[in-house]
C-alpha positions as protocol buffer text, in pm:
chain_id: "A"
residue {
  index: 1
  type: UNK
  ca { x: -852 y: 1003 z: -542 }
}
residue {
  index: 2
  type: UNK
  ca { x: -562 y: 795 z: -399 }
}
residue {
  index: 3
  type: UNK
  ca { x: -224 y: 869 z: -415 }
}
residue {
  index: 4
  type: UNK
  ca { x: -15 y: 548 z: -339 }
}
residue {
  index: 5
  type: UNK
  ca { x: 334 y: 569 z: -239 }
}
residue {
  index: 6
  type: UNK
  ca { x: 539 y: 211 z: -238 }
}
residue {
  index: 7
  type: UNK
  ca { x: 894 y: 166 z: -386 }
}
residue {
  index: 8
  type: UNK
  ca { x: 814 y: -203 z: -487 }
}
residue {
  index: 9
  type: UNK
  ca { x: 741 y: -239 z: -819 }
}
residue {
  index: 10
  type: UNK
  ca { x: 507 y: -548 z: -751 }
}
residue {
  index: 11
  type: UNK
  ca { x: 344 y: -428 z: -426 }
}
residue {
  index: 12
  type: UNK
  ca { x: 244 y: -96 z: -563 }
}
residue {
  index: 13
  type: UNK
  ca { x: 85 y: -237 z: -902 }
}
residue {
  index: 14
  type: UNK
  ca { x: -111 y: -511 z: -716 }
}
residue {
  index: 15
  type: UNK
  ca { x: -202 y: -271 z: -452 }
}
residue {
  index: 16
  type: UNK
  ca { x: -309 y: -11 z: -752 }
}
residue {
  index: 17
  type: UNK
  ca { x: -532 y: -310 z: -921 }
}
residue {
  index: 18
  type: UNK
  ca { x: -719 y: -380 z: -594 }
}
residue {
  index: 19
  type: UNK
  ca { x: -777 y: 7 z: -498 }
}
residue {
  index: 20
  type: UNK
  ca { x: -902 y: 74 z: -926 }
}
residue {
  index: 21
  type: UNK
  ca { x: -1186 y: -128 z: -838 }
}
residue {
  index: 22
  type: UNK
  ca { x: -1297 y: 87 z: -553 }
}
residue {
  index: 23
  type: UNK
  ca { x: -1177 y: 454 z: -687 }
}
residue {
  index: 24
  type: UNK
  ca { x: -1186 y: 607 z: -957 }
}
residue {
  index: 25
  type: UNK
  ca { x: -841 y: 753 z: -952 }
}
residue {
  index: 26
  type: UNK
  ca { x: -493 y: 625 z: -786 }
}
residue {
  index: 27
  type: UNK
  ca { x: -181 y: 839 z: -828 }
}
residue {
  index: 28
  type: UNK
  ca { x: 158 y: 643 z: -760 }
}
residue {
  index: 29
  type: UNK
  ca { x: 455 y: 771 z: -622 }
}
residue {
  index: 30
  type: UNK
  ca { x: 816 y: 519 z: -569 }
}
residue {
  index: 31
  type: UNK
  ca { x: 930 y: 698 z: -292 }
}
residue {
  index: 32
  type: UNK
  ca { x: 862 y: 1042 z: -38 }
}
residue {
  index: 33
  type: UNK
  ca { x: 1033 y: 1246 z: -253 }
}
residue {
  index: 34
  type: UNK
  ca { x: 793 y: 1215 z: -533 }
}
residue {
  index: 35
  type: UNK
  ca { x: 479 y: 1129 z: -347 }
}
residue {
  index: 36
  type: UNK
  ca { x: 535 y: 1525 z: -176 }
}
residue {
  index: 37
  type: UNK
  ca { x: 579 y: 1648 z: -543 }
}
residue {
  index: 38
  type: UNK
  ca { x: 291 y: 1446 z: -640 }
}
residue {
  index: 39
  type: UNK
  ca { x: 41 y: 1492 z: -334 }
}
residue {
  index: 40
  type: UNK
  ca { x: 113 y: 1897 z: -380 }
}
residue {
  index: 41
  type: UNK
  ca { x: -30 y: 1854 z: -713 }
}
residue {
  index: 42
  type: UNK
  ca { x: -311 y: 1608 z: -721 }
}
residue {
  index: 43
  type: UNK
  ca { x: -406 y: 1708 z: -396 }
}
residue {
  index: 44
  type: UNK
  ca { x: -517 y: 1310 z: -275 }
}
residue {
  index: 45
  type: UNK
  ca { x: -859 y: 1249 z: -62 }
}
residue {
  index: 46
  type: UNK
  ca { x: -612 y: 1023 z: 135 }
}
residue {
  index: 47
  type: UNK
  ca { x: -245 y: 916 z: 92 }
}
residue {
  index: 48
  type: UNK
  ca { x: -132 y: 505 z: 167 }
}
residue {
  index: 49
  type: UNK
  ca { x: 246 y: 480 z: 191 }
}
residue {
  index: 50
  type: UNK
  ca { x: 488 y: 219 z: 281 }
}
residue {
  index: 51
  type: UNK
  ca { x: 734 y: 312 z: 584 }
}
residue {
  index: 52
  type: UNK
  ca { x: 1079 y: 250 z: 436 }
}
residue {
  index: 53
  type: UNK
  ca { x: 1171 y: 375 z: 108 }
}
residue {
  index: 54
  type: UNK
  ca { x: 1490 y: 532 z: -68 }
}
residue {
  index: 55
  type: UNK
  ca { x: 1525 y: 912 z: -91 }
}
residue {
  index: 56
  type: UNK
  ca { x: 1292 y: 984 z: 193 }
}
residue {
  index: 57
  type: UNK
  ca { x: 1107 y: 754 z: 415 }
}
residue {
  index: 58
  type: UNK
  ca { x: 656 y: 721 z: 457 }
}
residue {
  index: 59
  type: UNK
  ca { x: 702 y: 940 z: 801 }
}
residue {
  index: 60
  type: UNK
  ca { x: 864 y: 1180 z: 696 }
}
residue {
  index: 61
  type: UNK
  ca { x: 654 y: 1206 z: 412 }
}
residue {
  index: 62
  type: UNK
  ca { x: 328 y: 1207 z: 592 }
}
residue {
  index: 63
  type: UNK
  ca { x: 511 y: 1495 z: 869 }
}
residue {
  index: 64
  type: UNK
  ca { x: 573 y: 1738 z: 610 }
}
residue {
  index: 65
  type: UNK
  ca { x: 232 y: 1663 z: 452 }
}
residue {
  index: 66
  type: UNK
  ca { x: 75 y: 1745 z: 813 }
}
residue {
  index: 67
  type: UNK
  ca { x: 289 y: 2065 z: 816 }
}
residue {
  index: 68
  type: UNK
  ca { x: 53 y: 2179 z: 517 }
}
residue {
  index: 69
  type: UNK
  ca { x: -196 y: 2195 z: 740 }
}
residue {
  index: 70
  type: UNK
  ca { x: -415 y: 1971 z: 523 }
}
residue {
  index: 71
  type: UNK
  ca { x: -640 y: 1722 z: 691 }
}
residue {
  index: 72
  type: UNK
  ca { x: -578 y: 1435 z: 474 }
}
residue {
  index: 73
  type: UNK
  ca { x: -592 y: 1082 z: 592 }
}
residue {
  index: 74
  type: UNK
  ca { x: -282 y: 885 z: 600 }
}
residue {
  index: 75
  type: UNK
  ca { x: -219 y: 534 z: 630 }
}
């Protein structure tokens, strides 16, 4: 269970096509915002994000998912 966060349309559907044929589910987010929303509810086995996004950027994202205290990976 993946939960891919990338504002670029064509990034994050290649991306998604080359991570289906290793898992079995990827969850995709277009920016921090939404990948927080959408991390709190599929609760990811690890999270891939881009850095620079609109709304709110990959490190902030991945800070307030370490402030959950869950020990997901992020890349």
């Amino acid at each position: 269970n993946i939960l891919l966060v990338e504002d670029d349309y064509v990034i994050q559907h290649t991306a998604s096509y080359i991570l289906g044929k290793f898992v079995d589910k990827i969850t995709l987010a277009s920016n921090g915002v939404s990948g927080i929303r959408l991390y709190n509810e599929t609760k990811p086995d690890v999270v891939i994000t881009d850095i620079e996004m609109p709304e709110m950027d990959g490190l902030e994202m991945s800070r307030r998912i370490v402030e959950l205290g869950d020990d997901v990976p992020i890349i």
